[in-house]
One Martini backbone bead per residue (centre of mass of N, CA, C, O) as a GRO file, in nm:
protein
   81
    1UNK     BB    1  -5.123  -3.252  -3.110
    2UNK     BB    2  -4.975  -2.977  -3.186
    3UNK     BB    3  -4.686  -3.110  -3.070
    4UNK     BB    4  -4.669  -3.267  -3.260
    5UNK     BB    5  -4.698  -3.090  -3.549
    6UNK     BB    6  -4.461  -2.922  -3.467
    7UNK     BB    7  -4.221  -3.132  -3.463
    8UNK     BB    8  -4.246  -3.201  -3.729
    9UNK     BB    9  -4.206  -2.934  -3.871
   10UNK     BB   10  -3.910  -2.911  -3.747
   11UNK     BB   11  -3.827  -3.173  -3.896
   12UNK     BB   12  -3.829  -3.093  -4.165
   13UNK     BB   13  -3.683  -2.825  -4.195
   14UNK     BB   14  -3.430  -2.986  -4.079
   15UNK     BB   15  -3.435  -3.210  -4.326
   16UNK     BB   16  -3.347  -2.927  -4.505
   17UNK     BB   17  -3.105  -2.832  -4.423
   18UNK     BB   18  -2.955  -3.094  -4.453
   19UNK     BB   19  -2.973  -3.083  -4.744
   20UNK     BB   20  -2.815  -2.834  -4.815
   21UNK     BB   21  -2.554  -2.923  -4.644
   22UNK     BB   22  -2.522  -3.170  -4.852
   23UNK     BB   23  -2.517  -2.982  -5.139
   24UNK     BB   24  -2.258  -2.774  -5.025
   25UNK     BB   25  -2.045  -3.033  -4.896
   26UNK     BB   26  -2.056  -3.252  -5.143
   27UNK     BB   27  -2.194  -3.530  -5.056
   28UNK     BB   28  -2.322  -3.491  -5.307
   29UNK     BB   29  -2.339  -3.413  -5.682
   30UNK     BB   30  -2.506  -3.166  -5.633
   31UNK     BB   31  -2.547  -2.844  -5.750
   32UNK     BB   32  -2.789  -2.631  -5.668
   33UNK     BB   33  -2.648  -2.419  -5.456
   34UNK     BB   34  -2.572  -2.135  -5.361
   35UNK     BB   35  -2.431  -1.888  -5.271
   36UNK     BB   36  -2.591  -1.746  -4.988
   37UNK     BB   37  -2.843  -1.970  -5.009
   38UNK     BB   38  -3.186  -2.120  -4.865
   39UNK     BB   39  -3.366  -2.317  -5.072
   40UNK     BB   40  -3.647  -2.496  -4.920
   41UNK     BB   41  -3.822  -2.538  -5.159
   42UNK     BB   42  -3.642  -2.748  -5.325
   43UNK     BB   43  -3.767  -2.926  -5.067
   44UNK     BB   44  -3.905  -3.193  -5.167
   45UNK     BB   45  -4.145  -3.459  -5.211
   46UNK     BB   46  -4.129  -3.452  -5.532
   47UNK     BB   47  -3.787  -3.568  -5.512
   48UNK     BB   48  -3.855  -3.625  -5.184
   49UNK     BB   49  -3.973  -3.850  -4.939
   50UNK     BB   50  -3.832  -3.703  -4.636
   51UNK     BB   51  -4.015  -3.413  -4.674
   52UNK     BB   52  -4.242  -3.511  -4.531
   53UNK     BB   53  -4.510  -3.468  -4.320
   54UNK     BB   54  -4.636  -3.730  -4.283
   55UNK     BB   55  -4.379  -3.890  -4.256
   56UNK     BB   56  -4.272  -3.753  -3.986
   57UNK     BB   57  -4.544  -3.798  -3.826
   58UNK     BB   58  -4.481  -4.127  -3.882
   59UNK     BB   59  -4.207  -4.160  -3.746
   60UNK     BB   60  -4.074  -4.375  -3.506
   61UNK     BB   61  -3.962  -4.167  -3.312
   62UNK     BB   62  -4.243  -3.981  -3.286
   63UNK     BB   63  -4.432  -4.239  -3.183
   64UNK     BB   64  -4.281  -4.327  -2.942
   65UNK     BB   65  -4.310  -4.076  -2.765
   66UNK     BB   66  -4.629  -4.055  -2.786
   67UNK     BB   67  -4.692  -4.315  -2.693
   68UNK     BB   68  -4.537  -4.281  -2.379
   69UNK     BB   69  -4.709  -4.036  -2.333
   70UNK     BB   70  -5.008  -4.157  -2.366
   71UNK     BB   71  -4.950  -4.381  -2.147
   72UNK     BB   72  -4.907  -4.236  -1.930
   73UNK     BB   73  -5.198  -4.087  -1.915
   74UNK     BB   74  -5.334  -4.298  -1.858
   75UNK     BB   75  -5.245  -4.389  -1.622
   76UNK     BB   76  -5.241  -4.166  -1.462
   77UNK     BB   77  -5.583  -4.140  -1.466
   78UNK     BB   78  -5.629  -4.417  -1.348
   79UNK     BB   79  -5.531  -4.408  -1.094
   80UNK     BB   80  -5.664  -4.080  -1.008
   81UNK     BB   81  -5.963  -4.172  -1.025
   0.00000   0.00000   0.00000
């Protein structure tokens, strides 16, 4: 469970450089970012809801592992029970 919401966390923060990443390269039209600045506190929930720990923490790719991961132990709890 702590492996589940570090991962989220890790991928929050990823997703919070990624928006800096993309409004630094004019990807968007946004031009919030001064030079040599990572203000990741400007990516927030309340501007975009894809930066959210919730959101993040059941998202289809993260459930998917875990749910395999639970999987697998489950199984094996039973077989060597």
């Amino acid at each position: 469970m702590i492996l589940w919401i570090l991962g989220a966390y890790y991928l929050q923060r990823e997703r919070k450089f990624r928006g800096i990443y993309n409004d630094v390269a004019g990807l968007k039209n946004i031009n919030v970012v001064k030079a040599y600045e990572m203000p990741t506190c400007k990516y927030t929930t309340k501007k975009d809801k894809k930066f959210g720990l919730l959101r993040i923490l059941f998202s289809k790719t993260i459930l998917w592992f875990y749910f395999l991961i639970i999987f697998a132990l489950t199984i094996f709890y039973l077989t060597t029970k």
